[in-house]
N, C-alpha and C positions, 0 to 999 in steps of 0.2 A: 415357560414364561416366568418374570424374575417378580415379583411380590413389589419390589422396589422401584421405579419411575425417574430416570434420570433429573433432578431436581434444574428445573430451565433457571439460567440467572437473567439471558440474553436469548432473542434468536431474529433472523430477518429473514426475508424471502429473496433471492435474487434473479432479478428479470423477471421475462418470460419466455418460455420454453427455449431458455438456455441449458446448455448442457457441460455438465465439469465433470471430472476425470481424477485421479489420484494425484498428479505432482498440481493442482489447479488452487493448493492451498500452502498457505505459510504463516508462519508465528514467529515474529522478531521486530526487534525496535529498529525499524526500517527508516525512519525519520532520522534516527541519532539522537532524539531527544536529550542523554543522560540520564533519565529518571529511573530506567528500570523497566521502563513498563512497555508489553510488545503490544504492536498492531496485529491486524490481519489482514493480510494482503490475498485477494483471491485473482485469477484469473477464468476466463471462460472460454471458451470454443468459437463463441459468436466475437471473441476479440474483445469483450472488458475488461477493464481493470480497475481492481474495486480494492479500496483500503479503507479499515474502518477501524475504529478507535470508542467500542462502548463502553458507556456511563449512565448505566440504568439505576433508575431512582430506586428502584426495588426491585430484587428479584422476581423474573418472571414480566418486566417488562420488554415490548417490542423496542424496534429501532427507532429511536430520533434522528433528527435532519443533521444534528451536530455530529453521531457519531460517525458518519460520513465521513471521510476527510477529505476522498479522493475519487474520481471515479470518470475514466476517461475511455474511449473505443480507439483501439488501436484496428489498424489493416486487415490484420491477418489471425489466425485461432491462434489464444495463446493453449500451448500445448503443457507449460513448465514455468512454476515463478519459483525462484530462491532467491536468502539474500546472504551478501559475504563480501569480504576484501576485496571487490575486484576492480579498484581502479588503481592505478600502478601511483607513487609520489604521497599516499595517503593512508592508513588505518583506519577510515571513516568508513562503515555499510553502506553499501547501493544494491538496487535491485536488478535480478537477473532473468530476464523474460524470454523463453524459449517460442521461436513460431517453427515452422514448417521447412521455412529455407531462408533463417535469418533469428539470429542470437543477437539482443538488445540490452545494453546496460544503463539502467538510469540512475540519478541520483533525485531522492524526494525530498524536498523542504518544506518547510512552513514559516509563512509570514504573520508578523504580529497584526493582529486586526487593529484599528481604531475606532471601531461601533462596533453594535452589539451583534452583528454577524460574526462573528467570533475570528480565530486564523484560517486565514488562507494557503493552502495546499498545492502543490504544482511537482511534475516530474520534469526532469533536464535531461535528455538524451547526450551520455557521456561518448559511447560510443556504440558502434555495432560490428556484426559481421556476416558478412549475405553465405551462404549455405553452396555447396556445389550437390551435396547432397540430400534426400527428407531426412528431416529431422525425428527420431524416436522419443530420446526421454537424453537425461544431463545430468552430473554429477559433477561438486567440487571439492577442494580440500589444497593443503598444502601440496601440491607434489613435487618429489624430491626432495623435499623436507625443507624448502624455502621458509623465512619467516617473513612473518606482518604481511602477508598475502596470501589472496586463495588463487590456482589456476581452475578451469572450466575443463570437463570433458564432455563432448558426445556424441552419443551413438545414432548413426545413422540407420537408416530401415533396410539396406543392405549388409551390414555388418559391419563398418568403419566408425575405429573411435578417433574423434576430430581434437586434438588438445589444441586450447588456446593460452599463452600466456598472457591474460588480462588484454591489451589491447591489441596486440600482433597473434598468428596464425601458427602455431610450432610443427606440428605433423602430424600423420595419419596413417593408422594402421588398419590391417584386414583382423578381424578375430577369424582364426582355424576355424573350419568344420563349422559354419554359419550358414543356420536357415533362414531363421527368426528372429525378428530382438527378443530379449527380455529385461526383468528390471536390472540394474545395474547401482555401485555404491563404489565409495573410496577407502581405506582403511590406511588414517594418517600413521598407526602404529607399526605397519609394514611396509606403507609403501605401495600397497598395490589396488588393482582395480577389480569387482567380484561382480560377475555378473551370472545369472542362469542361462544356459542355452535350450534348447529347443530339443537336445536329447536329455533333457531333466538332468542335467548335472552340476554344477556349483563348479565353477572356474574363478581362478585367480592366478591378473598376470603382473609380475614385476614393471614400475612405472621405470624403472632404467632399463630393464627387456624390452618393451615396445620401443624406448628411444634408439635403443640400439641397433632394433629389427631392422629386416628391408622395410623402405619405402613404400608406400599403398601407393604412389604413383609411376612406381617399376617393375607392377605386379606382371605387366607385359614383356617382360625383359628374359631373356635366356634365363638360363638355370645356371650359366657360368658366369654373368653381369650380376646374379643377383647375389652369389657369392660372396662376390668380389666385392660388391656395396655396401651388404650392411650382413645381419642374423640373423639369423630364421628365430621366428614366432614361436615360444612355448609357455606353456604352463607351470606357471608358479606347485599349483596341485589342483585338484580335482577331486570330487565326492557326487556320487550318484545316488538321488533322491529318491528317484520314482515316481515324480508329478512333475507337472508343471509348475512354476513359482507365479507370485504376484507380486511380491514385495521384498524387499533385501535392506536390511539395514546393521550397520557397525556399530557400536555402545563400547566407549571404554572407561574404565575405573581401576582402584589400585594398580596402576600400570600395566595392565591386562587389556586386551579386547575380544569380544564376542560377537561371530556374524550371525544375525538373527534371518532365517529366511522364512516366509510365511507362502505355505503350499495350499494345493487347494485340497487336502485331507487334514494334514500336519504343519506345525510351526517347529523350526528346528533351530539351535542354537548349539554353534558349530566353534573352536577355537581359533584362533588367526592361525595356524597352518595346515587346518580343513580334518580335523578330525572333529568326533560327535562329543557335546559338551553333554543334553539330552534333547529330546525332543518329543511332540505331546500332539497325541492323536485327538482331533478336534471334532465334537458330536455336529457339530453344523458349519455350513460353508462358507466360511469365511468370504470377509470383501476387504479388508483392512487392518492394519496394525500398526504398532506404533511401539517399541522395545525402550525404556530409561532407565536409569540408575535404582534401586530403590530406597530405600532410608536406613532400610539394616545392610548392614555389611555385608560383602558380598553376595548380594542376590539382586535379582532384576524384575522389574514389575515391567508386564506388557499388554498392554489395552487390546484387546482385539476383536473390531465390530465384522456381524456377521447379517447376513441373507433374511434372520430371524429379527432384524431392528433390537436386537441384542448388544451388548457391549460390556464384553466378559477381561477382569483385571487376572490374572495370575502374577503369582509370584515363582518365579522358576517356570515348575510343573502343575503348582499346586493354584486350583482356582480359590480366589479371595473376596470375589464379588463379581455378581452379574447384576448388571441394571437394563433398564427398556428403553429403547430412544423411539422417540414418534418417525424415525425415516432408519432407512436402511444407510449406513455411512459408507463412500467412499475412502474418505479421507479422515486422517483423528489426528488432531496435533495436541500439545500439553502449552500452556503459558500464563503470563504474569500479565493480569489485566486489573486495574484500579486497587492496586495494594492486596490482590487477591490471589494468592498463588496456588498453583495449582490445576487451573481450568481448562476442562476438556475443551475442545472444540473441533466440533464434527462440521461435513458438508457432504451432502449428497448429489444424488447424479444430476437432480433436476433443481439444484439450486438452494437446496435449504440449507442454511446456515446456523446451526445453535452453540451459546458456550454454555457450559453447564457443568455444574458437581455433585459428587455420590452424597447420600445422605438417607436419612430412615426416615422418609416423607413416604408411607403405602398410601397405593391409590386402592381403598375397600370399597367394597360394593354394599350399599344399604338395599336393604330389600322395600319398595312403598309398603304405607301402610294400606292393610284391608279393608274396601269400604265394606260396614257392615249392611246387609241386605233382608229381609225378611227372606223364610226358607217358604218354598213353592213346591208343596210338595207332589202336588199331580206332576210339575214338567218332572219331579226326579222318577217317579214311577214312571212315566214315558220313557227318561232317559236309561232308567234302571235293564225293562223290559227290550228296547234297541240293543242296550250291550250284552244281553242274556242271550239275545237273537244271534248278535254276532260269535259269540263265545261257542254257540252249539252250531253254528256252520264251522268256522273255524277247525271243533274237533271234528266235523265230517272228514274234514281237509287231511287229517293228522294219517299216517300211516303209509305215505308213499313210499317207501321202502319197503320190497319182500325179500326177507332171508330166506335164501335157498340151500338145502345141506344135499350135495352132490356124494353117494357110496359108489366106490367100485370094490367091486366084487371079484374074485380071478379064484380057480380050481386049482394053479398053479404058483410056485413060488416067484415073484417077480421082484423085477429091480431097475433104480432109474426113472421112475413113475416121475411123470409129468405131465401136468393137465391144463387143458387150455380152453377157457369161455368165451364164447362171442354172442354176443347181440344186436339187435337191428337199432341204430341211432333214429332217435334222441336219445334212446335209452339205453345207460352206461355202470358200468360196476364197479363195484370198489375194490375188487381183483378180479385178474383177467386170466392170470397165468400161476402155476402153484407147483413147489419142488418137493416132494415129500414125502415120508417114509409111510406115516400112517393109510389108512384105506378111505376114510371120509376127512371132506372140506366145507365150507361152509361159507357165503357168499352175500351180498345186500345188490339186489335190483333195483336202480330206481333212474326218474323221468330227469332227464337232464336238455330242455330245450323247450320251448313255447308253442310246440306243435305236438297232439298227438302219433305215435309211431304205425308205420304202416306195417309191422308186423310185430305179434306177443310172445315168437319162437324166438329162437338161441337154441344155439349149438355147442356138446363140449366134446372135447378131444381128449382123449388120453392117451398119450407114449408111453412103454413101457419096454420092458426087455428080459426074456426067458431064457436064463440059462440053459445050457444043456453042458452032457458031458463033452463035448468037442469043442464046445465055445465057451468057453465060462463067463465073457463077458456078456453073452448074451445076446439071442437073436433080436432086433428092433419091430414091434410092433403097433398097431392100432388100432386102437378101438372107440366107436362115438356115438352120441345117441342126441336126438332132439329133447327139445323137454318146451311146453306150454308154460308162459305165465300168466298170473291171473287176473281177471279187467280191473278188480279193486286198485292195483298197480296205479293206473291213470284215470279212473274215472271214480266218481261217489254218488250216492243216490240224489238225487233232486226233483224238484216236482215237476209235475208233465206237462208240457205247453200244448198250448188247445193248435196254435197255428206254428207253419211251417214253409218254405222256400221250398224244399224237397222232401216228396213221401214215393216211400216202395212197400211194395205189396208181394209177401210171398203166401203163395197157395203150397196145400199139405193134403195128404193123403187121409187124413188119420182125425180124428176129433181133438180142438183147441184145448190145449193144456192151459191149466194156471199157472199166467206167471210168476205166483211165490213159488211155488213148486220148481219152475225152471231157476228163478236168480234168488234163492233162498238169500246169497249176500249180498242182495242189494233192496228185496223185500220187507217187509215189517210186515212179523203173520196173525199182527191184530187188526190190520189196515184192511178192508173188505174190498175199500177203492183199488187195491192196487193187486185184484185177482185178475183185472184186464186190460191194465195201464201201469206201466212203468217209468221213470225218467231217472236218463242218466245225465251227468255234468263231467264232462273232460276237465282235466286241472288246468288247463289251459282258458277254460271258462266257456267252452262251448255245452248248446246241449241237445239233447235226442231224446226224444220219447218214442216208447215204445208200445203200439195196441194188440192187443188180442180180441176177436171175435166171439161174439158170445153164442151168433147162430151157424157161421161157417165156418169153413176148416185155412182163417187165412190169420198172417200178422202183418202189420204195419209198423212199417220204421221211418220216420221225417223227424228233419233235422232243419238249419236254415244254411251247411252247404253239406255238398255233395258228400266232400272226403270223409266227414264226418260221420256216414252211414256206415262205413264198411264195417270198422270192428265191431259195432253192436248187431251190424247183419250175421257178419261170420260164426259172432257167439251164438246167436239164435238159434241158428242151422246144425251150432255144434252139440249145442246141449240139448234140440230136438231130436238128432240122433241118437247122443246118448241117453236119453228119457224113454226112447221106442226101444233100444238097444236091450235095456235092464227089464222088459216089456216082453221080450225074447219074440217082438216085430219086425220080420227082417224085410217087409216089404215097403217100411218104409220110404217116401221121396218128398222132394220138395221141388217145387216148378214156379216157374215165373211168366206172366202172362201179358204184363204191362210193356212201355215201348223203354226202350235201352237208354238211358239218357245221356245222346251224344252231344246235342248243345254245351250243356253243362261243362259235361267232360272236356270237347274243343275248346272253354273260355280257359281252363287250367292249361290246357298245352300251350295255349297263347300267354299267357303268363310267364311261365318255365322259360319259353323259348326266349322271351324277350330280356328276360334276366338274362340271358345268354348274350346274346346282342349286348347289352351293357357291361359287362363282361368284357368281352372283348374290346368293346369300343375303349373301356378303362384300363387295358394293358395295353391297346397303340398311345394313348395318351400319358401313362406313362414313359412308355419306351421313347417316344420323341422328350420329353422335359427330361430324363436322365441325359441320354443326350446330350440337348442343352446344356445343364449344369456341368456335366462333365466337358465341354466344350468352352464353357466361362471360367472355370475352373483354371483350364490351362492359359488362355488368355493372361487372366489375372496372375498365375505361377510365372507366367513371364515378365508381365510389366513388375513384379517385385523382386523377380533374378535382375535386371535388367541393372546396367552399370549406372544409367545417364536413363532415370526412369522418366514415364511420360503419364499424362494424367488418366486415371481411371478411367474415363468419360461413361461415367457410372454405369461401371460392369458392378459393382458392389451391390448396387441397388437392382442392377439388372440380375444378380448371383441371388439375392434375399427374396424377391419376387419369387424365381425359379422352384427356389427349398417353398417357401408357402406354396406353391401352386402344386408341388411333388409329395407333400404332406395330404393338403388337402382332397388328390388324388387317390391317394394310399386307405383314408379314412371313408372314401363313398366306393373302393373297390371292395374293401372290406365288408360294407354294409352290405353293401348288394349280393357278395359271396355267400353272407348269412341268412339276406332273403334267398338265395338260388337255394340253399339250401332246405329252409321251410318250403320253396314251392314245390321241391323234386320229392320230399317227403309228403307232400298233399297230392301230388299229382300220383304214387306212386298208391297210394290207398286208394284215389279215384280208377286208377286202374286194375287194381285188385276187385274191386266192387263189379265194376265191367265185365273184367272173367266171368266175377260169380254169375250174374244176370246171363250173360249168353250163354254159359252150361247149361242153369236152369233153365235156362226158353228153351235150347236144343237139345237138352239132356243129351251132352255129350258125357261121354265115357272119362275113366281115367286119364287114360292115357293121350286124349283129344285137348282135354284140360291141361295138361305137361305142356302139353306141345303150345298152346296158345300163352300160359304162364312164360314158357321159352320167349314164345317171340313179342309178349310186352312188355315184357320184365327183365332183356338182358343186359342190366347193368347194376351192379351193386350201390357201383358212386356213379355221379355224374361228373366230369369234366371235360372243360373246352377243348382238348385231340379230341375224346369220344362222347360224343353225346347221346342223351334220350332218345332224340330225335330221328337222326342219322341211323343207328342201329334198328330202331324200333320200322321205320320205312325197309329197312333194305330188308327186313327179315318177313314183314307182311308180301313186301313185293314178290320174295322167293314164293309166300305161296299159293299168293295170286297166278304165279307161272307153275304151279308144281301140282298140287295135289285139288287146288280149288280153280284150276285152266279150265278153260271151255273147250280147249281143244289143243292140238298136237303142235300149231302157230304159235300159239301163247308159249308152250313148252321150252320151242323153240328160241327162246329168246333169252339174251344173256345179262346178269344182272353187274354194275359195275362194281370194281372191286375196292375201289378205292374212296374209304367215307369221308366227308367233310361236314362241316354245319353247312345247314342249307338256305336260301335266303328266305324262305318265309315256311310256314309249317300248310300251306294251300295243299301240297301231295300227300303230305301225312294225312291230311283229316280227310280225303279223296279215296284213299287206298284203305283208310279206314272204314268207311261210309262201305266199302266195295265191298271187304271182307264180310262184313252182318250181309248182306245185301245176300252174298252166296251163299253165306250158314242160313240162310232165312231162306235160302229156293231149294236147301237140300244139298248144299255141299257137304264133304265132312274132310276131315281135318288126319294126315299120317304122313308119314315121313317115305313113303315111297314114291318113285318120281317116274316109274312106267306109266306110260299113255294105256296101254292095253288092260291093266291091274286097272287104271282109274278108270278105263269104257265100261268095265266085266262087272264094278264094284254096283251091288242094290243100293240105290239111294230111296231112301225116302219119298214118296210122292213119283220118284222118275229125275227130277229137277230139269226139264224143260230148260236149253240154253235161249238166252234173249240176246239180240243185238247187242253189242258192245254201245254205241253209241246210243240205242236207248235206256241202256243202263250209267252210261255219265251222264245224262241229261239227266237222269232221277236220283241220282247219286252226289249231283255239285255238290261243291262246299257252300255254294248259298243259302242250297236247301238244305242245311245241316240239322235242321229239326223232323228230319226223316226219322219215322218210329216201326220197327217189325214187330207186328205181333202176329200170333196163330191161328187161323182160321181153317176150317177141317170140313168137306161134306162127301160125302160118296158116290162115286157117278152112277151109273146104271149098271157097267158091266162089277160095281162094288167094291172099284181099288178104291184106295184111299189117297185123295188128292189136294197138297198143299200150295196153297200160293201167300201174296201180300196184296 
């Protein structure tokens, strides 16, 4: 930002929501006055035509009614005003007004008033000429080195430059290799026309080459007609820029000239036979420029407003002054208004008009002065003690990163060692992978994501390679280990809340330990409170409290959701192991006695799933507006190839919809991709927690545990081919037919092979429901699929098979608040016999 304030002499507003463009401005004594002194002639889009002549009382005054002169609504958008020679019998200025499909040349006067309404103003339509083709942009100058005349050229939206000599129509060329327009200029010192193409290059063609070319209206003509008629099209020279241009202008002095192009990186000043004069990499993106003469000798002062409402002068290369202008400038022209010379004048895209000069007028900022107040000093001990508060939560906060130092160790000399870490997201590391001679590395763990992780393991890997004497390069090997991280990672102590959404209750074998003893790093062991209450805070901002019993052998863990149970369950279970462990207790166990909480659980899969659903719904609604756009696309590529084009019938507006509506798609798939993915990490904890609970109800075995881990948990990621869902169904169903079948029928039955998303999760949470249903009358859980192995195998209780149908009846997904718990008595002949 420039210190300095472009000092306003003038400025005006024009219209309303009128819109101007670069060629939409001019500075020249358009009237003929004699006196020196230019107008400003604007034009607009909406077809005004606006000429104004201020004479402000004092700097930094608005417009008056007088300085008006002119101001009329022509047909059609003016696209282009200049003013120059061009009426043929005269040296007198007229103005030259570019529309669409019609070039207009007026001549402006003024009449002497006799009251005090001052002169009177009027244009006189000298001549015109109606367009066969749209109109881009125009350029004039002597061509062919005529004097006391300007000719007119220009470019069409298909590539044709149309010359006209002042009142008659001369001819029309194709430019070579035309995509696009671009800007375009004359250069009276050679002769020729410079314009940018659409492959970023700076072209200039001889204005007696194009007279001489073929015809643009025998572009149809054999290859031997066209011969024979005229020359083929070429290039004066050529220079490739590597952007796109916006602006082209000539500047000549001591009988030299210089093409100035203004890119959207760089502004570049090129000689008249296209070599690089220099050129000057620009810190912001330019919107305008404006290249003159400067006052020293040989050098060139150029104005150039940019994006930043900046308006930066250099001289050459060298910047000489930035000022601030209140609008972003399209347009900057230089001129002589009321004996003032010098004055900028900008206009922007929405109509602002200011003239103005540099000057050392800072806009500072005073600071107000302080109302004095009497000091209060109870609210500052209140305020004192709040920020002391927050300052010692805060540092609870501090320490989310655990440095981990990984050793290997080897008996052997090895070589090629490479080591690879992974972790379960959210949580991520600041190296993943390590190339390395030494034998130790050293690593930072930490929470990366708004969701607690549903697992504290990582895994590392290490490559290596053991010479021997037959191989020297060494045999490839591997080796890899788990490794725990610690809860401090993502969670910090907090105080216990009395209430909760969800409590579990695990039973122990063994008398209630103190839990400073068990979480020493999350206890305080002068707090007496907290030998049988704990509370922990996820950095995410959740929290769990944890009880201990003072007369039984049980703990409780409630939270206000579900997912949030797991890892302070997990830990509990772990460190009560290892606490019986160091104990040399090896009869240790832990059981669970309460009902399995499948509600809960079902309201997360219906979540998940529906993220899923939206999902997909957001990439058909994609893939149709791509589509689209690429279908308007080509429309539009043809109505602008097109020789004898026809109107838009606003595909433009119908193209700009398309991109907003393919944006704003892109922004809610996005979103929704990052909720899928917090809920597949909440879902994926709440199903860990479910494991736990149904081991401990059925105190299944290791390897019963694997197997049910298997078939909840087979997916790392989730994605729309494969999902949760689909997988998690097809693998219960296997063993519903397999190892938990009620008989050889079931067995019999073949499961499909081919997954898809499913339309609603009804069978999931059915097949679910089934599963506890069977582990609760005594099923158990193996990978073998004999009928005879599963009749022969001791279950529990017996497990009595029930109707199928009165087991979906108890089973719906209605009744999904079904709870198993254990009930045990002895009959008479003394088995032991379980039901629900």
């Amino acid at each position: 930002m420039s210190l300095f304030k472009a000092r306003d002499w003038w400025s005006t507003a024009l219209g309303e929501k009128e819109e101007f463009d670069q060629g939409c401005l001019c500075v020249a004594d358009v009237d003929n006055s004699g006196s020196g002194q230019d107008k400003i002639t604007v034009g607009s889009y909406m077809g005004y035509l606006r000429i104004f002549n201020p004479h402000p009382v004092k700097p930094g005054d608005g417009m008056q009614a007088e300085d008006l002169l002119l101001e009329v609504q022509l047909r059609d958008p003016i696209l282009q005003v200049e003013v120059g020679k061009f009426v043929s019998g005269t040296e007198l200025l007229h103005l030259a007004v570019l529309h669409c499909r019609k070039l207009c040349v007026y001549a402006v006067s003024g009449t002497l008033g006799n009251v005090e309404h001052g002169n009177q103003y009027h244009v006189k339509l000298m001549y015109e000429h109606n367009l066969q083709r749209t109109a881009c942009n125009m350029t004039y100058g002597p061509f062919g080195g005529v004097k006391g005349r300007d000719l007119i050229c220009i470019q069409s939206m298909d590539g044709m430059l149309m010359l006209f000599e002042q009142e008659s129509y001369a001819f029309g060329r194709f430019l070579p290799g035309f995509l696009l327009p671009g800007p375009l200029t004359y250069s009276s010192r050679t002769d020729s026309f410079i314009t940018v193409s659409s492959c970023q290059q700076v072209e200039s063609y001889k204005y007696q080459v194009l007279a001489f070319a073929t015809d643009a209206d025998e572009r149809q003509e054999t290859e031997q007609q066209k011969l024979s008629s005229g020359k083929r099209l070429v290039m004066d020279w050529v220079l490739n820029i590597g952007e796109q241009a916006l602006d082209i202008c000539v500047v000549s002095f001591n009988q030299t000239s210089s093409v100035f192009v203004l890119g959207e990186r760089n502004f570049f000043c090129l000689k008249d036979n296209g070599q690089i004069r220099f050129m000057k990499k620009l810190d912001c993106s330019p919107s305008c420029f404006l290249p003159y003469c400067s006052v020293s000798e040989g050098t060139i002062n150029t104005l150039v407003g940019n994006h930043n409402n900046m308006l930066h002068v250099y001289q050459d290369v060298t910047l000489k002054w930035a000022t601030q202008l209140p609008h972003i400038p399209v347009a900057v022209k230089v001129g002589n208004l009321q004996d003032l010379k010098g004055v900028i004048v900008t206009l922007s895209d929405s109509g602002h008009l200011q003239c103005s000069y540099l000057g050392t007028d800072p806009s500072l900022f005073q600071a107000p002065k302080v109302e004095s107040r009497e000091i209060n000093y109870e609210e500052l001990d209140r305020e004192m003690k709040e920020l002391q508060k927050i300052i010692k939560e805060s540092t609870k906060t501090q320490g989310t990163s655990v440095l981990h130092i990984i050793t290997l160790q080897s008996r052997l000399a090895v070589q090629k060692t490479k080591l690879s870490i992974c972790v379960q997201p959210p949580l991520a590391l600041t190296h993943d992978q390590f190339i390395f001679d030494d034998i130790a590395v050293a690593l930072s763990v930490f929470l990366k994501g708004n969701c607690p992780p549903a697992e504290l393991e990582g895994n590392a890997v290490a490559s290596y390679s053991t010479p021997t004497d037959l191989n020297p390069e060494g045999i490839p090997r591997v080796a890899q280990c788990k490794f725990r991280l610690p809860l401090r990672l993502i969670c910090f102590p907090a105080q216990p809340s009395k209430t909760a959404n969800h409590k579990l209750t695990i039973d122990t074998n063994k008398p209630p330990v103190s839990l400073v003893n068990l979480f020493p790093d999350f206890a305080d062991q002068s707090n007496e409170d907290q030998v049988n209450v704990l509370g922990f805070q996820f950095l995410t901002g959740s929290r769990i409290t944890l009880l201990a019993s003072k007369t039984s052998q049980r703990y409780r863990i409630q939270s206000e959701q579900l997912e949030d149970l797991w890892l302070i369950t997990k830990e509990l279970t772990f460190r009560l192991e290892e606490h019986f462990k160091k104990e040399n207790s090896k009869d240790f166990t832990c059981t669970f006695s309460g009902s399995v909480p499948l509600q809960e659980y079902f309201e997360l899969i219906d979540c998940h799933f529906e993220l899923r659903l939206n999902a997909e719904k957001f990439e058909e609604l994609l893939s149709e507006r791509a589509i689209q756009f690429r279908a308007i696309e080509r429309r539009l590529l043809t109505r602008f190839k097109d020789k004898t084009p026809a109107p838009l019938q606003h595909l433009d507006t119908l193209l700009e919809g398309t991109y907003r509506q393919i944006i704003a798609l892109a922004d809610a798939a996005e979103e929704n991709q990052a909720n899928m993915f917090q809920a597949f990490t909440k879902l994926k904890s709440a199903t860990q927690l479910v494991i736990m609970l149904i081991s401990l109800w059925q105190k299944l075995s290791t390897d019963q545990v694997a197997i049910l881990e298997a078939t909840f948990l087979p997916l790392m990621q989730d994605t729309q081919e494969l999902g949760w869902e689909e997988s998690v169904d097809a693998a219960i169903s296997h063993l519903l037919r397999t190892c938990l079948s009620k008989s050889s029928k079931e067995q019999a039955l073949t499961l499909t092979t081919q997954l898809s998303i499913p339309k609603d999760t009804s069978r999931l949470k059915k097949h679910i429901t089934l599963l506890c249903d069977r582990l609760a009358k005594g099923g158990r859980l193996c990978l073998s699929t004999d009928t005879n192995i599963q009749q022969t195998m001791v279950m529990p209780g017996g497990c009595t098979p029930i109707p199928e149908s009165d087991l979906e009846e108890r089973t719906g997904v209605q009744d999904s608040t079904t709870t198993f718990t254990n009930h045990r008595h002895f009959t008479k002949s003394g088995a032991l016999t379980r039901y629900v």
